[in-house]
LONU-40221 format. One record per residue (C-alpha): residue number from 1; residue in three letters; x, y, z. Coordinates in nm, 4 decimals, padded with zeros to 6 digits. Layout:
N
SITE  pos  code      east     north        up
SITE  NUM   ALA         X         Y         Z
...
//
This chain:
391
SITE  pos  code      east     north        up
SITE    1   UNK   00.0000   00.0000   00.0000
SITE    2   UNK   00.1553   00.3603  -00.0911
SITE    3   UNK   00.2520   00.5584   00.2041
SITE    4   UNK   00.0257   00.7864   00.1340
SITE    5   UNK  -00.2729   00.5620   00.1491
SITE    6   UNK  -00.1381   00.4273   00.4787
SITE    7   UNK  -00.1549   00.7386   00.6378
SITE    8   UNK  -00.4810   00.8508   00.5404
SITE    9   UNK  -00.5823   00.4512   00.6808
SITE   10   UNK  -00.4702   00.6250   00.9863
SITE   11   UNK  -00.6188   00.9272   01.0333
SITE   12   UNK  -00.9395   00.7436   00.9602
SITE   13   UNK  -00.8608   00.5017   01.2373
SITE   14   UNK  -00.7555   00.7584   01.4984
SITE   15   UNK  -01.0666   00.9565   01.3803
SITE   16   UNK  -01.3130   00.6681   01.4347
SITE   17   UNK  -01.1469   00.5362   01.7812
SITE   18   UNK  -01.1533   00.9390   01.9112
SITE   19   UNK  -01.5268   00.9593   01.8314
SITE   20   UNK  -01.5963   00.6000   01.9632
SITE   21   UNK  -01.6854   00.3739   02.2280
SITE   22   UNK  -01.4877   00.5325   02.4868
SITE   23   UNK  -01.6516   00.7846   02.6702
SITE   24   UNK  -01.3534   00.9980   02.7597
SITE   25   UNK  -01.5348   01.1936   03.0628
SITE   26   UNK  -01.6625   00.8931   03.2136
SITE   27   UNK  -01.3682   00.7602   03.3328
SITE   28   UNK  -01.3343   00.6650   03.6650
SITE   29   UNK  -00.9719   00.4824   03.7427
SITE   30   UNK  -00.6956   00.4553   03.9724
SITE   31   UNK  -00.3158   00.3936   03.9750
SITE   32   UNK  -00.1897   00.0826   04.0116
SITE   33   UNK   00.1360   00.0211   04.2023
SITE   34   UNK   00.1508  -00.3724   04.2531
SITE   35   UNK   00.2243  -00.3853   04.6427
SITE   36   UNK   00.4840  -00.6145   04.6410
SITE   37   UNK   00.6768  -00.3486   04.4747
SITE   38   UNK   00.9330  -00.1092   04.5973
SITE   39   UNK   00.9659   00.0487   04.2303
SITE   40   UNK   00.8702  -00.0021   03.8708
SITE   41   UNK   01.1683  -00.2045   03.7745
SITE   42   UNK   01.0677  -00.4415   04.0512
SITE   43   UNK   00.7159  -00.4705   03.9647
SITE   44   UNK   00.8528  -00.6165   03.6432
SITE   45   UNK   01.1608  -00.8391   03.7351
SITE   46   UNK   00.9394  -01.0100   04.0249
SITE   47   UNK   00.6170  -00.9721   03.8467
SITE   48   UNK   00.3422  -01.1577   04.0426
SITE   49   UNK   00.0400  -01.2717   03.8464
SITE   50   UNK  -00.1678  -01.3571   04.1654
SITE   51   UNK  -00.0947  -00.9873   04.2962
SITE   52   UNK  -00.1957  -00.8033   04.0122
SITE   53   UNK  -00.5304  -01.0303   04.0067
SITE   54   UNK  -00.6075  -01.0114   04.3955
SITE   55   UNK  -00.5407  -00.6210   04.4067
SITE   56   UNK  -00.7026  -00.5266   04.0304
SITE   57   UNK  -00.9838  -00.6941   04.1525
SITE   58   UNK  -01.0162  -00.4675   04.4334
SITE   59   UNK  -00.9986  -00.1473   04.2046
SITE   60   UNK  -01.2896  -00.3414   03.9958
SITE   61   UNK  -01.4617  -00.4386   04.3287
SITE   62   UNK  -01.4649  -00.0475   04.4342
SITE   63   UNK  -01.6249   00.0610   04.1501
SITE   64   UNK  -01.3372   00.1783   03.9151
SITE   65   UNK  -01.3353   00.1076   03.5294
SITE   66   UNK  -01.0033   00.2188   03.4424
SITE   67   UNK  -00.6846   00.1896   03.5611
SITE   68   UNK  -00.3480   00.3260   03.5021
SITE   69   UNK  -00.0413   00.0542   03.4835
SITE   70   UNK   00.3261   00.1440   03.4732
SITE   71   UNK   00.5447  -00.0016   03.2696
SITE   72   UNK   00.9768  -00.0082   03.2910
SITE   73   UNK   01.2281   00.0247   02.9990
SITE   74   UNK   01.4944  -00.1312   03.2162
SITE   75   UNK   01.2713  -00.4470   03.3294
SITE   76   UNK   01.2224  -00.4960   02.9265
SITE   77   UNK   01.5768  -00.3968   02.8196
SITE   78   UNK   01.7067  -00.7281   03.0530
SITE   79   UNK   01.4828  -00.9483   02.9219
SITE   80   UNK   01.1987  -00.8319   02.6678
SITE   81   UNK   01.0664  -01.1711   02.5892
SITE   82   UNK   00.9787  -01.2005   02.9702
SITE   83   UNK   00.8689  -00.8480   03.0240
SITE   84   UNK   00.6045  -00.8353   02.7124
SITE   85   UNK   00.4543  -01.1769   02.8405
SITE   86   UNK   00.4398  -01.0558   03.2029
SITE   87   UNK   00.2771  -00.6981   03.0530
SITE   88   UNK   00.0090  -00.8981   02.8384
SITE   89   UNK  -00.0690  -01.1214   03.1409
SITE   90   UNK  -00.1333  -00.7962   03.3244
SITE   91   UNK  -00.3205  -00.6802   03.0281
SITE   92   UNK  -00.5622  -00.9842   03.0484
SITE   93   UNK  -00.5909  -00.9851   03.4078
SITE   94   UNK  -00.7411  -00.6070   03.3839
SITE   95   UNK  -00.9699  -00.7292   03.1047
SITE   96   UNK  -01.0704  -01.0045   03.3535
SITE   97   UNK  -01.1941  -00.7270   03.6073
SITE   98   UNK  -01.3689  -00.5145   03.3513
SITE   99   UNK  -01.0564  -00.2454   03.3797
SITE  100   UNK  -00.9759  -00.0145   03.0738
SITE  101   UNK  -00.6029   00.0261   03.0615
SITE  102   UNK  -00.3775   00.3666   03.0355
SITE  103   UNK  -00.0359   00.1743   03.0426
SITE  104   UNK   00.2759   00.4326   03.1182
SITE  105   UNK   00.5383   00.3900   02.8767
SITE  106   UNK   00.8614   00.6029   03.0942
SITE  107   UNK   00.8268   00.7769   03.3687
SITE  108   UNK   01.0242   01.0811   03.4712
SITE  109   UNK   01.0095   01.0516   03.8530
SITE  110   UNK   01.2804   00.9278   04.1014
SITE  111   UNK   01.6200   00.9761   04.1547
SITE  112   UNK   01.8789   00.7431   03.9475
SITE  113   UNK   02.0587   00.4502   04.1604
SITE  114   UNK   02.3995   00.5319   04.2212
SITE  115   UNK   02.6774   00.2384   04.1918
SITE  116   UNK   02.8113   00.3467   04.5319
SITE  117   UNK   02.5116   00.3813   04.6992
SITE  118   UNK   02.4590   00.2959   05.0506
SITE  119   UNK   02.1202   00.2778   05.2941
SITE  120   UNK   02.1147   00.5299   05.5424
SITE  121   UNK   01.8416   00.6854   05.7459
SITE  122   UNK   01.6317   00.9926   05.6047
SITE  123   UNK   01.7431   01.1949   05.9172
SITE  124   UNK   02.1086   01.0828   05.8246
SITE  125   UNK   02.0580   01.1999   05.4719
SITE  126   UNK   01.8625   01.5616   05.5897
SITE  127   UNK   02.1693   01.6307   05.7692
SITE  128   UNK   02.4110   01.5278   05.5161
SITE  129   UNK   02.2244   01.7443   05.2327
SITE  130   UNK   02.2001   02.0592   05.5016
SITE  131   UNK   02.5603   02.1222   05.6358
SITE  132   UNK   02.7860   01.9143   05.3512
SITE  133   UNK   02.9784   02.2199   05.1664
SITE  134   UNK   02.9648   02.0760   04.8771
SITE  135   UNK   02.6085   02.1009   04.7706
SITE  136   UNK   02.4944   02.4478   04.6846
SITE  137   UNK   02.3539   02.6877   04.9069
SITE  138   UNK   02.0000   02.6391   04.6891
SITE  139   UNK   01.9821   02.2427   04.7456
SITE  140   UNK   02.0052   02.3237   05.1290
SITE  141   UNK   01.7814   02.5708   05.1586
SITE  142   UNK   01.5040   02.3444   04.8999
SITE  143   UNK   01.5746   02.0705   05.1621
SITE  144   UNK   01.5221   02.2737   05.4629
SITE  145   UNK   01.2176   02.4370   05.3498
SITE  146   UNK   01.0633   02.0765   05.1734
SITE  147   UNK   01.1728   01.7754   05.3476
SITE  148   UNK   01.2390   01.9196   05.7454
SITE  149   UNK   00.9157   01.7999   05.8704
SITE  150   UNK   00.9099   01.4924   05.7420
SITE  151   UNK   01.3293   01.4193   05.8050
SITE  152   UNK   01.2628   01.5090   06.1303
SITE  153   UNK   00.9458   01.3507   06.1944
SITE  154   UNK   00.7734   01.0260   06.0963
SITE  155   UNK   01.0853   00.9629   05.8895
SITE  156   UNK   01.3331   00.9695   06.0425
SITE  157   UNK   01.4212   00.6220   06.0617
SITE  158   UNK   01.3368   00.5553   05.7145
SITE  159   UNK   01.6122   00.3952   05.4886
SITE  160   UNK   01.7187   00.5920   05.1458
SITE  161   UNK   02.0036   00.4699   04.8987
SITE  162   UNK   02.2276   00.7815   04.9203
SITE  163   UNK   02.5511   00.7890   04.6993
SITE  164   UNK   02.7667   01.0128   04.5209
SITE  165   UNK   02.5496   01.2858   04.3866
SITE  166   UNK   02.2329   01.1686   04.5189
SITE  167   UNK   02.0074   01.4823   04.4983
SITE  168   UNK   01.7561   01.5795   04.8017
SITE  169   UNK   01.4885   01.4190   04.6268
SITE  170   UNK   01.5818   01.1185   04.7408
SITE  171   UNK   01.4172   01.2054   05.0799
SITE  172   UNK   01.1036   01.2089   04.8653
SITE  173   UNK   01.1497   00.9644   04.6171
SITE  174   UNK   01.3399   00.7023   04.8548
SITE  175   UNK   01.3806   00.3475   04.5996
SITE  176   UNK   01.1579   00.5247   04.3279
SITE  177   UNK   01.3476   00.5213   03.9989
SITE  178   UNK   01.3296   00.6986   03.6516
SITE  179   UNK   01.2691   00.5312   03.3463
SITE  180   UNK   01.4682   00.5605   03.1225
SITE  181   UNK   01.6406   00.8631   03.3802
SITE  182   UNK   01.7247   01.2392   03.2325
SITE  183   UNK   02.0831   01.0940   03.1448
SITE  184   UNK   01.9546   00.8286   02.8810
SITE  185   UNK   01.7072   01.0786   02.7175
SITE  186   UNK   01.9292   01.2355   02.4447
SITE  187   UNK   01.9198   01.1499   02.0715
SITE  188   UNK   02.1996   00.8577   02.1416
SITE  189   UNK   01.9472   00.6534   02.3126
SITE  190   UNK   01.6494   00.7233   02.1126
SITE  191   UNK   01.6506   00.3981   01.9005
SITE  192   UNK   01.6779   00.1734   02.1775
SITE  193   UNK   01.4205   00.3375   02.3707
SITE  194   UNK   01.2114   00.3472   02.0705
SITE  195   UNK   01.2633  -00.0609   02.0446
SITE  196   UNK   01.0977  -00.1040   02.3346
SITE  197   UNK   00.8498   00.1252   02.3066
SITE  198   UNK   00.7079  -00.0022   01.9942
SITE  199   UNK   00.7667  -00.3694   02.0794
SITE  200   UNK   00.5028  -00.2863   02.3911
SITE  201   UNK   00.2664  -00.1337   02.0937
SITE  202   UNK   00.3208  -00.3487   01.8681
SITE  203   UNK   00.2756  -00.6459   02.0641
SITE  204   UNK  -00.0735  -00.4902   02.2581
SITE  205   UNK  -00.1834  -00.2708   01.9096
SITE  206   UNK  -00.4987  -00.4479   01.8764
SITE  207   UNK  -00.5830  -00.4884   02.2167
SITE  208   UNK  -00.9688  -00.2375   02.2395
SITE  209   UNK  -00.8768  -00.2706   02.5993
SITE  210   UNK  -00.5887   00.0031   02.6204
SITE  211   UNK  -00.7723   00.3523   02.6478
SITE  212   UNK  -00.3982   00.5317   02.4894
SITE  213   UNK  -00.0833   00.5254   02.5870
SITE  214   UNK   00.0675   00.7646   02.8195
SITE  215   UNK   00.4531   00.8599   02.6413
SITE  216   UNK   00.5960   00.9661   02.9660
SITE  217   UNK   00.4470   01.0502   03.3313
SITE  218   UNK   00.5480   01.4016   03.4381
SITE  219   UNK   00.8183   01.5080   03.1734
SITE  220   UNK   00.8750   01.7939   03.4221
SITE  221   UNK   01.0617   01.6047   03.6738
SITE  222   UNK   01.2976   01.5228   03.4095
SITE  223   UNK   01.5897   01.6175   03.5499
SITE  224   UNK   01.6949   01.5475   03.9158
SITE  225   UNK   01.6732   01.9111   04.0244
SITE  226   UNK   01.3299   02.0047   03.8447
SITE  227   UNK   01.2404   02.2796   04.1030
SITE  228   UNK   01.4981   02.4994   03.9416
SITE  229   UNK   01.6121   02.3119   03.6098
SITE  230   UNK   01.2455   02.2002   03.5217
SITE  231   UNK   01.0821   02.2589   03.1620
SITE  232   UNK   01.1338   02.6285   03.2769
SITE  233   UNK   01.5196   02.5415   03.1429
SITE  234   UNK   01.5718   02.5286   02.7982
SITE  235   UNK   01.8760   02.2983   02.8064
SITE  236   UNK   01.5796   02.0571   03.0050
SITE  237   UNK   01.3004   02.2046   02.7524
SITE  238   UNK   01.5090   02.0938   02.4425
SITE  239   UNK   01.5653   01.7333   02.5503
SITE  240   UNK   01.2280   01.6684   02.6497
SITE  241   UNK   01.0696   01.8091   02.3727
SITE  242   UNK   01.2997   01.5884   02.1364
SITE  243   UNK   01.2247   01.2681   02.3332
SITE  244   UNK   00.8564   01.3164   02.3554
SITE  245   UNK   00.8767   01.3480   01.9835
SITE  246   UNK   01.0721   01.0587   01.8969
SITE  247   UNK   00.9137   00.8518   02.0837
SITE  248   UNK   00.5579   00.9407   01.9560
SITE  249   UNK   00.7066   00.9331   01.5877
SITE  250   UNK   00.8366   00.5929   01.6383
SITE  251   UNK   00.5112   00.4552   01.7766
SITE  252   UNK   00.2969   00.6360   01.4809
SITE  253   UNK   00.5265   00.4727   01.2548
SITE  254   UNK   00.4862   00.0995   01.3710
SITE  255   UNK   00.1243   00.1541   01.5019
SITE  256   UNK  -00.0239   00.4207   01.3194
SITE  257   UNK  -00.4124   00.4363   01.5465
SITE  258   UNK  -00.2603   00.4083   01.8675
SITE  259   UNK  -00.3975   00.7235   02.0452
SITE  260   UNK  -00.0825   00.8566   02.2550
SITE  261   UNK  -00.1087   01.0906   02.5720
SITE  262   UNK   00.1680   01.2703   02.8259
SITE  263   UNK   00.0827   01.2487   03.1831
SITE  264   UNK   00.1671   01.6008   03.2322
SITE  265   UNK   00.2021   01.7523   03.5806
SITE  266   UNK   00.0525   02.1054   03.5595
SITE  267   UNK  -00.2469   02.1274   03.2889
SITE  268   UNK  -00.0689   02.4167   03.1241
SITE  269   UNK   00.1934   02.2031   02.9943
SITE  270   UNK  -00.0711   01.9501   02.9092
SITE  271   UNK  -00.1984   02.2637   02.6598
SITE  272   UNK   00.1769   02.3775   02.6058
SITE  273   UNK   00.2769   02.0560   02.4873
SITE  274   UNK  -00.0885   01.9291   02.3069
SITE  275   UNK   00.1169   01.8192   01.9719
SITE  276   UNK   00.2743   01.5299   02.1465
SITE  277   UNK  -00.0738   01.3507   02.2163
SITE  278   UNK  -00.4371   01.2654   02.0692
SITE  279   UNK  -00.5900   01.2679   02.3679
SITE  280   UNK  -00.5001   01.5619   02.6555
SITE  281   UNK  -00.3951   01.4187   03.0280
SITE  282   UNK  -00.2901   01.6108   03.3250
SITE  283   UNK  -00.2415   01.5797   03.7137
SITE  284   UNK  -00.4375   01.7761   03.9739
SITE  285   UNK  -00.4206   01.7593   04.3709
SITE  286   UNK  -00.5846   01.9727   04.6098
SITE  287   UNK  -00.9075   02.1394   04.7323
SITE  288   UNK  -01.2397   02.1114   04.6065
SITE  289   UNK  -01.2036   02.4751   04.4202
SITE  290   UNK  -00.8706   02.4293   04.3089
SITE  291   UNK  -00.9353   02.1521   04.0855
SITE  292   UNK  -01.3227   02.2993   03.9940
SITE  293   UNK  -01.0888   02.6128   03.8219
SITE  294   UNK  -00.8856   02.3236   03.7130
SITE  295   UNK  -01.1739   02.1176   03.5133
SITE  296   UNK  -01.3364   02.4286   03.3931
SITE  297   UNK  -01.0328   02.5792   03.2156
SITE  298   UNK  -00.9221   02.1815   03.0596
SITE  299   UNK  -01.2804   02.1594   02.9122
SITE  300   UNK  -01.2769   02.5324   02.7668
SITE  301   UNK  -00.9294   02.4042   02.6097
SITE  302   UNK  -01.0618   02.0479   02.5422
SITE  303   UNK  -01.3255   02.1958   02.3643
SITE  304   UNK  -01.1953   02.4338   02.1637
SITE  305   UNK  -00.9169   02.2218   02.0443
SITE  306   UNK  -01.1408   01.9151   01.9654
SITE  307   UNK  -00.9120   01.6796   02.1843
SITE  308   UNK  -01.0776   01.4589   02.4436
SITE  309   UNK  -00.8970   01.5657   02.8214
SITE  310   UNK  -00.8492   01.3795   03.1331
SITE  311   UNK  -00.7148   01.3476   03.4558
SITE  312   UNK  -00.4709   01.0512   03.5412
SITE  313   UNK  -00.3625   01.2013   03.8892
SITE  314   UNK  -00.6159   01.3347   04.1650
SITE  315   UNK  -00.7663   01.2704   04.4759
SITE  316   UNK  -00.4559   01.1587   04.6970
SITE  317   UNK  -00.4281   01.2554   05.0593
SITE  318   UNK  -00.0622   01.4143   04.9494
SITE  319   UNK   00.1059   01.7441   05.0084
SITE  320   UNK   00.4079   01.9114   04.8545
SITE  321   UNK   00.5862   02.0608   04.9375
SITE  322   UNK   00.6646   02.0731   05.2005
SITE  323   UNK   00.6747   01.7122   05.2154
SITE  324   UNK   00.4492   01.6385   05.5384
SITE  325   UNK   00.2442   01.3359   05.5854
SITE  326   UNK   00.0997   01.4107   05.9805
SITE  327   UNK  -00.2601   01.4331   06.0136
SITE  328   UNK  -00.3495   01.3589   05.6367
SITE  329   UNK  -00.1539   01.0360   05.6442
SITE  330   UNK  -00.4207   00.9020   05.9042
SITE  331   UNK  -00.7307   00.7381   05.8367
SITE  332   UNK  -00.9241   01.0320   05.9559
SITE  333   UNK  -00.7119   01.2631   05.7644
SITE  334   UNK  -00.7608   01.0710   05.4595
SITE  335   UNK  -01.1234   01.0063   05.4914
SITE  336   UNK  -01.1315   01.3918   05.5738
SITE  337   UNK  -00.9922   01.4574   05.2463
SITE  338   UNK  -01.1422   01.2353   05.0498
SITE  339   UNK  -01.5050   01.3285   05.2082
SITE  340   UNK  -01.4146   01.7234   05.0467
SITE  341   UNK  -01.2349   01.5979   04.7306
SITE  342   UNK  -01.4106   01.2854   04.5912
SITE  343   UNK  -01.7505   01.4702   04.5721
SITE  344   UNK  -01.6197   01.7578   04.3600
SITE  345   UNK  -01.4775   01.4842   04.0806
SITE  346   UNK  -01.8116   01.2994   04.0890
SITE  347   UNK  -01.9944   01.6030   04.0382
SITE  348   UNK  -01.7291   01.7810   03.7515
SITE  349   UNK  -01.7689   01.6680   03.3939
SITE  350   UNK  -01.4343   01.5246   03.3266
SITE  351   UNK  -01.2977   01.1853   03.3447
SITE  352   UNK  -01.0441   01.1192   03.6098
SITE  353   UNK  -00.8148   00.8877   03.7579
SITE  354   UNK  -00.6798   00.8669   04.1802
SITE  355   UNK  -00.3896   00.8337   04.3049
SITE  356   UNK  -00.3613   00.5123   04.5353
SITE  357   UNK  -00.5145   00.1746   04.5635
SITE  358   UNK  -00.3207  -00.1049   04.7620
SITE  359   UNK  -00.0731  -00.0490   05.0454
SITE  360   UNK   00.2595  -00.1763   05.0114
SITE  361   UNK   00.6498  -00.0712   04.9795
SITE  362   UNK   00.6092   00.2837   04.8063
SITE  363   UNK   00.7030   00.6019   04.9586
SITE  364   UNK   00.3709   00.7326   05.0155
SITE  365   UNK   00.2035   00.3976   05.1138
SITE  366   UNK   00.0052   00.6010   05.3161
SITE  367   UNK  -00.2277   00.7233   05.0386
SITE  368   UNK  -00.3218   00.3675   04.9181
SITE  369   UNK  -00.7029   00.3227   05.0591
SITE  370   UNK  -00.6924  -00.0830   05.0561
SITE  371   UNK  -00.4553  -00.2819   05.2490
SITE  372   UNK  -00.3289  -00.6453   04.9767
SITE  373   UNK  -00.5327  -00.8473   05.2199
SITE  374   UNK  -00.8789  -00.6815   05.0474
SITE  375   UNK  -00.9440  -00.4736   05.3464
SITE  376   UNK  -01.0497  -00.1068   05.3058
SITE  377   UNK  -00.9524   00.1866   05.5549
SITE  378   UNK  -01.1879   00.4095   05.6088
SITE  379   UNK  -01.1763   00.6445   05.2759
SITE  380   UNK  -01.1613   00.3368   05.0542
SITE  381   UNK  -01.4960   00.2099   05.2076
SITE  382   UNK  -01.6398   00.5652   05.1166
SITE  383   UNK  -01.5085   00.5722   04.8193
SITE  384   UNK  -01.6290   00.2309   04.7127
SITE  385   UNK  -02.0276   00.3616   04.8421
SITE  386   UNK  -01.9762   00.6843   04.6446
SITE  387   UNK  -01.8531   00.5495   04.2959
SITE  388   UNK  -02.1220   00.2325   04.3190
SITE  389   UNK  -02.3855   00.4929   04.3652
SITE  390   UNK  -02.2789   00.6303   04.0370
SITE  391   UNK  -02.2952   00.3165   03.8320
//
């Protein structure tokens, strides 16, 4: 078939699947972190098909119909035969529950592992990053201001892989790690990122399951100090932009209908940046009002562009910074939150997706609103009365 005739095929396909069964402002998912998990990579190396089908059935079981699942270039790049077989077992398993999927190709989030890395206690670290003359004056005073309370506080004791170069973020972050990492985004590693990218495609292209695919979650963490080298940067600005684009091209190319999405942080990059996907996505924590202004001005956009728009982060008991997980982290501080937020979402007209599901080995465990053993705290029990009214 002439080029030309293959990419008019497209268009008709992307057309048709934009203006079809999915019913983009009905979506009501959640993020899925298996809870045996520690980070991404390990998700994949020790994936666990009983885990992902005990805990996805508890996201069904609450009333969700969506869910977001990350995937890991580095758990592929060791063994991709494994990897894709463990991803389209996941892939089923989600189907089994009645769970539309919004897989995460790379993520930008976490701090790198360090070869010389060693585990040492938060408070250890706090110290370290606060009186060691050879970080700048502006790391010290980010930590001070961010990560005091919590270095101080309730984690203290906590255990962090701290090395040469380690940025404060680790405090936040702790084992979290980057995929494929700001170092291995430049032009020199776009083919081999692009493999992998569209073997995942390729391999799940067909699948009317998968509601897009999300290029890369929060492209302004990129590099590992965002807060002052973020997309605001255009040494950061330049490679992102490039990546994104590559790694969109190279799926269009393979897989010409698959819709593709960025899991933006702030909704004005989501409108910055609207080129790079088919559908719009963008993360929003907060109050009640804050994310009412928030809806309002996405569907003004969303409409006037012609683009269906999202959220794929909301809802979570979280604050930062500063980083401080006191009252909120508690059952009454999460049901508290959830009782002001949850309500607003139900009521705005724009599909969304929380932040949270199963407890396990994450940094901010204390979100998740089901422990693995299938019992609720007290906001996942409301949540599961207030989303089955809606059905």
């Amino acid at each position: 078939m002439p080029a030309f005739s293959i990419r008019v095929v497209g268009l008709l396909l992307l057309t048709s699947l934009l203006s079809g069964a999915t019913d983009w402002n009905r979506i009501r998912g959640v993020n899925y972190i298996p809870s045996y998990a520690r980070n991404l990579y390990g998700a994949w190396r020790d994936y666990n098909h009983d885990a992902f089908d005990a805990e996805l059935a508890l996201a069904s079981d609450a009333g969700f119909n969506s869910v977001r699942i990350w995937l890991n270039y580095f758990a592929y790049a060791e063994n991709p035969a494994r990897f894709l077989s463990n991803v389209s077992d996941a892939m089923a398993i989600s189907r089994k529950h009645n769970l539309r999927v919004l897989p995460v190709l790379f993520d930008s989030c976490g701090v790198r592992p360090r070869p010389n890395s060693r585990l040492v206690t938060v408070s250890d670290a706090y110290r370290a990053f606060v009186n060691d003359p050879r970080f700048p004056q502006s790391w010290k005073d980010r930590s001070r201001s961010f990560y005091k309370l919590y270095a101080e506080g309730p984690g203290r004791s906590v255990l962090i892989p701290v090395g040469d170069g380690t940025p404060p973020e680790i405090i936040l972050w702790q084992h979290w790690q980057p995929s494929p990492g700001y170092d291995k985004m430049g032009s020199a590693w776009w083919p081999q990122l692009a493999e992998y990218a569209t073997a995942v495609t390729g391999r799940l292209g067909q699948d009317e399951n998968i509601l897009a695919w999300d290029l890369m979650n929060e492209p302004e963490f990129a590099a590992e100090d965002p807060f002052e080298h973020g997309l605001n940067d255009p040494t950061v600005q330049k490679l992102v932009e490039g990546f994104l684009r590559s790694m969109r091209q190279a799926i269009k190319a393979k897989t010409p209908h698959a819709l593709t999405t960025v899991g933006f942080a702030a909704l004005e990059n989501s409108m910055r940046y609207e080129e790079f996907a088919d559908v719009l996505t963008y993360h929003i924590y907060g109050d009640p009002e804050k994310i009412r202004l928030s809806v309002d001005k996405a569907s003004a956009f969303s409409k006037k562009l012609g683009k269906p728009i999202f959220i794929t982060e909301t809802l979570a008991n979280f604050t930062f910074p500063p980083y401080d997980i006191g009252y909120l982290a508690t059952d009454h501080g999460q049901l508290e939150h959830y009782q002001k937020v949850l309500p607003a979402l139900l009521k705005s007209n724009i599909g969304w997706m929380g932040w949270g599901l199963v407890v396990g080995r994450l940094f901010d465990s204390y979100i998740d609103i089901f422990y693995a053993n299938g019992h609720p705290r007290p906001a996942g029990a409301y949540l599961r009365e207030m989303l089955r009214k809606q059905q």
